[in-house]
C-alpha positions, -999 to +999 in steps of 0.1 A: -044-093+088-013-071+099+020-081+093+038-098+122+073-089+132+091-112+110+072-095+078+080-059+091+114-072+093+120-094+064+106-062+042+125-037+060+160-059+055+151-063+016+140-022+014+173-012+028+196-035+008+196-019-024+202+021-016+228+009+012+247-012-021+243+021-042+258+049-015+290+017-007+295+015-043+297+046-051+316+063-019+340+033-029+345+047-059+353+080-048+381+074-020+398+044-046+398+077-065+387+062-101+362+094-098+380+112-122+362+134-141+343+165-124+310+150-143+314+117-132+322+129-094+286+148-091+267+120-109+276+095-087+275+121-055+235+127-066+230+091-067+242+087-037+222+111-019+192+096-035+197+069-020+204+081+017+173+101+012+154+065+003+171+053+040+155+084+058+124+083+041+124+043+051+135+055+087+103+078+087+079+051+077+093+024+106+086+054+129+049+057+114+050+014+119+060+013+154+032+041+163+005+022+150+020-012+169+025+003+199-013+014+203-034-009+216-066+013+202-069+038+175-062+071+186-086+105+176-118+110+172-132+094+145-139+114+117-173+105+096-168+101+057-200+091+034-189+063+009-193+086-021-167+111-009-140+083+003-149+067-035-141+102-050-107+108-026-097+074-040-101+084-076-087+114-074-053+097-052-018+100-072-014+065-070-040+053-090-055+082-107-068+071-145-081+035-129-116+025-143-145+021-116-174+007-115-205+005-093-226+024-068-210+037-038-243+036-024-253+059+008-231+046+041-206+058+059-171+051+072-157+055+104-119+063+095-091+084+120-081+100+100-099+097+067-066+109+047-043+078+063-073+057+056-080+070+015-037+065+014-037+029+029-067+020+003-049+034-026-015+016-018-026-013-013-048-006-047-016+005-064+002-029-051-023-045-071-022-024-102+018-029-102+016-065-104-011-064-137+022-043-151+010-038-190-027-049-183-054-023-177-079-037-139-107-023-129-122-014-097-160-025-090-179-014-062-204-030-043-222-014-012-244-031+013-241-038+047-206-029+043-184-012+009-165-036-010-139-029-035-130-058-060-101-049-082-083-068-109-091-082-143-126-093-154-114-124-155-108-127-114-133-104-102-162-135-102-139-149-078-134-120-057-170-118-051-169-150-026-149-131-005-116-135+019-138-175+029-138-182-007-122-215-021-097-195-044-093-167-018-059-159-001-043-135+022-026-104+007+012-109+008+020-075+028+056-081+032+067-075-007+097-051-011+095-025-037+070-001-016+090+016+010+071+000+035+037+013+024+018-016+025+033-028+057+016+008+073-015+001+054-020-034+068-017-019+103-042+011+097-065-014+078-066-035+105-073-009+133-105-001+110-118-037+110-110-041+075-107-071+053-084-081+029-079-109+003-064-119-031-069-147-055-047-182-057-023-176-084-035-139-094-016-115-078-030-084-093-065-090-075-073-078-046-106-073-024-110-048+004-141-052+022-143-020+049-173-022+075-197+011+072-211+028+102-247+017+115-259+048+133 
């Protein structure tokens, strides 16, 4: 499920490309001196700086990338959350506060390290989802068994969701689009060091299912 190196790179080339174009165009500006006007000079300066801090903050999540790739197992003791409380983090996330649930969370538990880079790589790859509905209101449904399964999107995809990442309809969640600053690239490495699955539906992008083994003892 985690990205391979020509995703992580791919995405990294198309996440840079747009602030570098905004601090050339605007420094080019400056020194061909058709910065004028003292108003002007400190709008485009603030842009500018925007957009090196959008570089640094890209540099920062590489940085979290290449921890996670490096190690071969996940590191820190693992830290014990019961399904209702990881269901409550997630509703109460930034990224996709306001989103309708439904469903039991039911009484299991989740092995996560650590449970807040877990609850943010759920919720990104949540809000991924949510981005690409745009206008449309999804839902989330929750189903808890053997393991907890989330199954967001419209009403319309969630039957299919239910077969799961086997389904006939099912297919891997694309984590190499742009437009994140590499969030979902660091979520598909932390999902995958906590055995979770991932999957989408054939021609509905604003689906997803996340199905995240509980503990047994």
């Amino acid at each position: 499920m985690k990205p391979n190196l020509a995703q992580v790179l791919n995405t990294l080339a198309h996440e840079i490309r747009t602030p570098l174009a905004v601090s050339q165009g605007y420094l080019k500006l400056f020194l061909d001196g058709r910065l004028t006007d003292a108003d002007d000079t400190r709008r485009a300066m603030e842009q500018t700086r925007q957009a090196l801090g959008a570089l640094a903050t890209y540099c920062l999540d590489m940085g979290k990338i290449s921890a996670l790739a490096e190690s071969s197992e996940v590191a820190g003791i693992p830290e014990r959350v019961t399904t209702a409380d990881f269901i409550t983090r997630l509703r109460q996330h930034a990224e996709i506060a306001g989103t309708t649930w439904n469903g039991d969370a039911g009484a299991g538990a989740i092995a996560a390290r650590p449970a807040r880079d877990f609850v943010d790589a759920v919720a990104f790859v949540l809000k991924a989802a949510f981005d690409e509905a745009k206008s449309q209101s999804p839902e989330v449904r929750i189903e808890a068994s053997t393991s907890l399964t989330l199954l967001a999107g419209h009403a319309d995809a969630l039957g299919a969701l239910q077969d799961g990442p086997t389904g006939p309809a099912s297919r891997a969640l694309n984590f190499g689009k742009g437009g994140k600053g590499l969030k979902l690239i660091w979520s598909a490495f932390v999902l995958d060091r906590h055995g979770v699955e991932t999957w989408t539906i054939q021609d509905h992008k604003s689906s997803v299912g996340i199905r995240i083994p509980l503990v047994t003892a």
